[in-house]
DRENDO-1510 file (C-alpha; in Angstrom, 1 decimal, always signed):
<recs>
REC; n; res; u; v; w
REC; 1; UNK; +3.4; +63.7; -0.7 .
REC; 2; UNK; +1.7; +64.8; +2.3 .
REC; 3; UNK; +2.7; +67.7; +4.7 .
REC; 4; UNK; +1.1; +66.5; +7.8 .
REC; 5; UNK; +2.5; +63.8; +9.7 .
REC; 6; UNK; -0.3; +61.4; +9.1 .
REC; 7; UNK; +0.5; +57.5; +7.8 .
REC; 8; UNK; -1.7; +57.2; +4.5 .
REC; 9; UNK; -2.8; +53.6; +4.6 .
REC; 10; UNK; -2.5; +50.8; +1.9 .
REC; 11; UNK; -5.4; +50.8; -0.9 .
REC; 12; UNK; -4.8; +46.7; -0.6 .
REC; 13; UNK; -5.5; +46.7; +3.1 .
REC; 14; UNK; -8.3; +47.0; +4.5 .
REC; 15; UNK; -9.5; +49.0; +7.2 .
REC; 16; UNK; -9.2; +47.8; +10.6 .
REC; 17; UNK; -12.7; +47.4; +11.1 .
REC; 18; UNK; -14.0; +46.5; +8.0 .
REC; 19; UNK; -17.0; +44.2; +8.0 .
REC; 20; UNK; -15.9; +42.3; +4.5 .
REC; 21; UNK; -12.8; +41.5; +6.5 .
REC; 22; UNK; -14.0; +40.1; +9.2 .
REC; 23; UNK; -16.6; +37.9; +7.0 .
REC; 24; UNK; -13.9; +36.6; +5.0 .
REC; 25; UNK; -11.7; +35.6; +8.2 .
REC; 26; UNK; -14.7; +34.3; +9.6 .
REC; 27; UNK; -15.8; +32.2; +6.8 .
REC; 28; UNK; -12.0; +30.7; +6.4 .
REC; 29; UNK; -12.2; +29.7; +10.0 .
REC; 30; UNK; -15.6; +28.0; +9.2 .
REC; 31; UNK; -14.7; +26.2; +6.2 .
REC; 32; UNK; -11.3; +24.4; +8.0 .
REC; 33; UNK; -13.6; +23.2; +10.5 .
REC; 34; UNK; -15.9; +22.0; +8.5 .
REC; 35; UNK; -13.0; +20.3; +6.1 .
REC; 36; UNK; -11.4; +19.3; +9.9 .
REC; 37; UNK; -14.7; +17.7; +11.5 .
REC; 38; UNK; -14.9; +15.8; +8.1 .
REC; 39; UNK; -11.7; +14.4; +8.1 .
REC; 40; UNK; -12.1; +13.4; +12.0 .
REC; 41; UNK; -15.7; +11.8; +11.0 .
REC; 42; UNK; -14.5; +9.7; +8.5 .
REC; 43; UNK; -11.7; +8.5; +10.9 .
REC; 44; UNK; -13.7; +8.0; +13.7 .
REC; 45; UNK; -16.8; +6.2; +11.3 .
REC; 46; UNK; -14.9; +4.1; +8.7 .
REC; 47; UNK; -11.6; +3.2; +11.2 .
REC; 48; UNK; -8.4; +4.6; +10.1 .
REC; 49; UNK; -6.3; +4.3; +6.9 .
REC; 50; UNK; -6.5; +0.6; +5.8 .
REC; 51; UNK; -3.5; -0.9; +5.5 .
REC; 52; UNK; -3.6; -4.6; +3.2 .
REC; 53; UNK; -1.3; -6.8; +5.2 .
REC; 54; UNK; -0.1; -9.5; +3.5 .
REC; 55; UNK; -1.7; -8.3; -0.1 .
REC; 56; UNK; +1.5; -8.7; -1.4 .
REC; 57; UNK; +2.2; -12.2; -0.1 .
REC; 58; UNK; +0.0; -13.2; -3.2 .
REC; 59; UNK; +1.1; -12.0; -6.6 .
REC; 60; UNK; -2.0; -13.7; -8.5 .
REC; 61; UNK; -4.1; -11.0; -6.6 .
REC; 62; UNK; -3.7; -7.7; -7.3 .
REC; 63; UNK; -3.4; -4.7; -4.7 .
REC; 64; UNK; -6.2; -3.3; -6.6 .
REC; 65; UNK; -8.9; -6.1; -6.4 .
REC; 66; UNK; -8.7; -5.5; -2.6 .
REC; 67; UNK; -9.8; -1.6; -2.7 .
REC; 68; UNK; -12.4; -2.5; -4.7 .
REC; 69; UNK; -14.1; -4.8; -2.3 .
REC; 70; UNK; -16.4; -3.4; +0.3 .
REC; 71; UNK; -14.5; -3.4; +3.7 .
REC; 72; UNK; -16.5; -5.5; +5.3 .
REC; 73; UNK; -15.9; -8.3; +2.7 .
REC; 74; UNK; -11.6; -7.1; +2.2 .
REC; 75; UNK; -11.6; -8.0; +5.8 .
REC; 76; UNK; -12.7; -11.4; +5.6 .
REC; 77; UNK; -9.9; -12.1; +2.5 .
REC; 78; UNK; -7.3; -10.2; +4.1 .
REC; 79; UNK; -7.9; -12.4; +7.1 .
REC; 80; UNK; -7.3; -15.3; +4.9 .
REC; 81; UNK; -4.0; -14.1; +4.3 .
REC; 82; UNK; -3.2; -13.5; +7.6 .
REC; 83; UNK; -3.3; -16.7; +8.2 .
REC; 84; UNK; -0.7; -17.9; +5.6 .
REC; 85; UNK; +1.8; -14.5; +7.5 .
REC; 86; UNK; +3.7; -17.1; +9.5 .
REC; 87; UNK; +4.4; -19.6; +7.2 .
REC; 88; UNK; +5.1; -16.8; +4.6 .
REC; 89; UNK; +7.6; -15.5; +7.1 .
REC; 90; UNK; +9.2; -18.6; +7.8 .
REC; 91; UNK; +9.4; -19.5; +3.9 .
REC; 92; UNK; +11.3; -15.6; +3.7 .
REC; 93; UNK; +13.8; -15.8; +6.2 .
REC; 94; UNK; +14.6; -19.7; +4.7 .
REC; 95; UNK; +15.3; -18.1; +1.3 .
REC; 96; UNK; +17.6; -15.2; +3.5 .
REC; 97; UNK; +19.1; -17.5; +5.3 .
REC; 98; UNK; +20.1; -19.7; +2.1 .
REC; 99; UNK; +20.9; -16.7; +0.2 .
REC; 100; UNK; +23.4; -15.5; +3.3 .
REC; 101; UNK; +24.7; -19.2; +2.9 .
REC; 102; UNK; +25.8; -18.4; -0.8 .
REC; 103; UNK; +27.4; -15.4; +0.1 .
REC; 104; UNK; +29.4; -17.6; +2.4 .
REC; 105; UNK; +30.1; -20.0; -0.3 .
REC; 106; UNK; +31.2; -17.3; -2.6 .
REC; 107; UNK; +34.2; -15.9; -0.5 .
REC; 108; UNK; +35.6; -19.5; +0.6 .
REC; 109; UNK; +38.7; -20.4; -0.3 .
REC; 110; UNK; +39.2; -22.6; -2.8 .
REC; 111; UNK; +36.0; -21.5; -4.4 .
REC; 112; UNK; +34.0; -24.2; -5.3 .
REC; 113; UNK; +31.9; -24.2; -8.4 .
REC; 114; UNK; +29.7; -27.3; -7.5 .
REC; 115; UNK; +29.0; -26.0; -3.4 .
REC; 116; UNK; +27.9; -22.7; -5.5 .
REC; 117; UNK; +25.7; -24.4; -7.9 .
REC; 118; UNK; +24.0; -26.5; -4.5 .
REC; 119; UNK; +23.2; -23.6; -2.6 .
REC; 120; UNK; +21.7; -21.8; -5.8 .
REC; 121; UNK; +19.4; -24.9; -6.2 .
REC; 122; UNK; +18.5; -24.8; -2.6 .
REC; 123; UNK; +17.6; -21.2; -2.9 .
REC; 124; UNK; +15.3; -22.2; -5.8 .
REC; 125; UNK; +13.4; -24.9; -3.9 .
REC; 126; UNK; +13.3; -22.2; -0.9 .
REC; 127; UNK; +11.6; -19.8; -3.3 .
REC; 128; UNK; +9.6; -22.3; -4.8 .
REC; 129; UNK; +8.0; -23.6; -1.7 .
REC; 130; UNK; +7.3; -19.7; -1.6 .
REC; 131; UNK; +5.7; -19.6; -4.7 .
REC; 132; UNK; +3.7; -22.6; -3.4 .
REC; 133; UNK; +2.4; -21.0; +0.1 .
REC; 134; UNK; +1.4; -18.3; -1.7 .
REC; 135; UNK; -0.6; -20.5; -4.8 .
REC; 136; UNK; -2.1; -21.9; -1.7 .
REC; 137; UNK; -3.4; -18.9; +0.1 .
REC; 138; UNK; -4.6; -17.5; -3.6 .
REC; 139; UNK; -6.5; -20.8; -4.1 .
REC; 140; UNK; -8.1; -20.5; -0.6 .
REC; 141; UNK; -8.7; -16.4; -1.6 .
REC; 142; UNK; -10.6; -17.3; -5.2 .
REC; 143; UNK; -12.3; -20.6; -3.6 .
REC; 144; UNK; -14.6; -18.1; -1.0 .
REC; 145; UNK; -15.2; -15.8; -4.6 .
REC; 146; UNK; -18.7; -15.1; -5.4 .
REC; 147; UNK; -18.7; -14.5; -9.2 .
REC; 148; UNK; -18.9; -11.0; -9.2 .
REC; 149; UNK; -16.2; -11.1; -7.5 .
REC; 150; UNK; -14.6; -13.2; -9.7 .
REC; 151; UNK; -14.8; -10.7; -12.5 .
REC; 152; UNK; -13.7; -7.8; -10.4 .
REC; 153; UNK; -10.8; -9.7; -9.7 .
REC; 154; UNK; -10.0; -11.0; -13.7 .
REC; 155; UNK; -10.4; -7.6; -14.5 .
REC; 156; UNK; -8.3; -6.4; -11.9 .
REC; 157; UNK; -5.5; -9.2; -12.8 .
REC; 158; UNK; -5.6; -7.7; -16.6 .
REC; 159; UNK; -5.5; -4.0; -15.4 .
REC; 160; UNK; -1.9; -5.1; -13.9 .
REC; 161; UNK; -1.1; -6.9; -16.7 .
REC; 162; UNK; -1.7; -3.6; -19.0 .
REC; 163; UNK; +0.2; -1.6; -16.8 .
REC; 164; UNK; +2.9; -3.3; -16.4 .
REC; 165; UNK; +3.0; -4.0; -20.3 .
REC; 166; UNK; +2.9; +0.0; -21.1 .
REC; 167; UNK; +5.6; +0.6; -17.7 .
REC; 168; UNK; +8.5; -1.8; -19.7 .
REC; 169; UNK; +8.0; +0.6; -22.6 .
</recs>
C-alpha cells in the first residue's frame, strides 16, 4: 500500500500514450478496412449474392451443378428455367387447389369413399403434369450441355445421391 494519494496504474494497461498502443489500434482500424473495401469490391465486381431461381423446379439437376458453372454460363441455364416459372407456378397452385378440394371432400357429410379416391387421382395427374414440366425444362437444360458439362453435372447428380444415401442413415 501506498501512503500518498496517487492512483497506481494497471500493469495490463497501458500507458496513455504509449506508441505500441496506438500501432495496434491503428493497424485494427486498417485491417477492417481492408477486410470492408474487399467485401464492397466483390459486391460491387461480381453483383450481389446469387440467388438460383427456379433450381429447384428441376430435381434431376442438382443445386450443386449450378455453383459450379461459371456465372456467365449459370446465367444462361438458370434463364432456361425461368422460362418454365409460370407454367411451374400454374402446375403448383393446380396441385393446391386440388389438394384444398380433398380437404373439402374429407369433411362432407356423408363421407364418400369414391369422391375421395377421384380427387386423390386428380391430385396425382396434377403432380404428374409437374413432374412432366419439370422433365421438360431438364431435357431443354442437358440438351444446351457441352460434355464437360455433362460430367460436372453426372458427378454432381451422384454427389446428391451419396448424400442423401449416408443422410437416411
Amino acid at each position: 500500500m501506498s501512503d500518498d494519494s496517487t492512483t497506481t496504474k494497471s500493469r495490463y494497461w497501458p500507458a496513455q500514450g504509449s506508441r505500441w498502443w496506438m500501432a495496434l489500434l491503428i493497424a485494427s482500424l486498417a485491417l477492417n478496412l481492408f477486410i470492408g473495401g474487399a467485401i464492397t469490391t466483390r459486391f460491387f465486381t461480381h453483383g450481389g449474392p446469387q440467388r438460383f431461381i427456379g433450381a429447384g423446379y428441376t430435381q434431376l439437376i442438382p443445386r450443386s451443378f449450378f455453383a459450379e458453372m461459371p456465372s456467365d454460363r449459370r446465367k444462361v441455364l438458370l434463364d432456361i428455367l425461368r422460362q418454365y416459372r409460370k407454367d411451374f407456378r400454374a402446375e403448383r397452385e393446380g396441385t393446391e387447389s386440388v389438394a384444398v378440394k380433398l380437404a373439402d371432400v374429407l369433411v362432407s357429410e356423408p363421407y364418400d369413399v369414391e369422391k375421395v379416391k377421384l380427387v386423390v387421382s386428380e391430385f396425382a395427374g396434377q403432380s404428374g403434369k409437374l413432374a412432366v414440366r419439370g422433365g421438360a425444362a431438364a431435357l431443354d437444360i442437358i440438351g444446351r450441355l457441352s460434355p464437360d458439362e455433362r460430367k460436372i453435372l453426372a458427378e454432381a447428380i451422384r454427389d446428391r445421391a451419396i448424400r442423401n444415401k449416408n443422410r437416411k442413415r
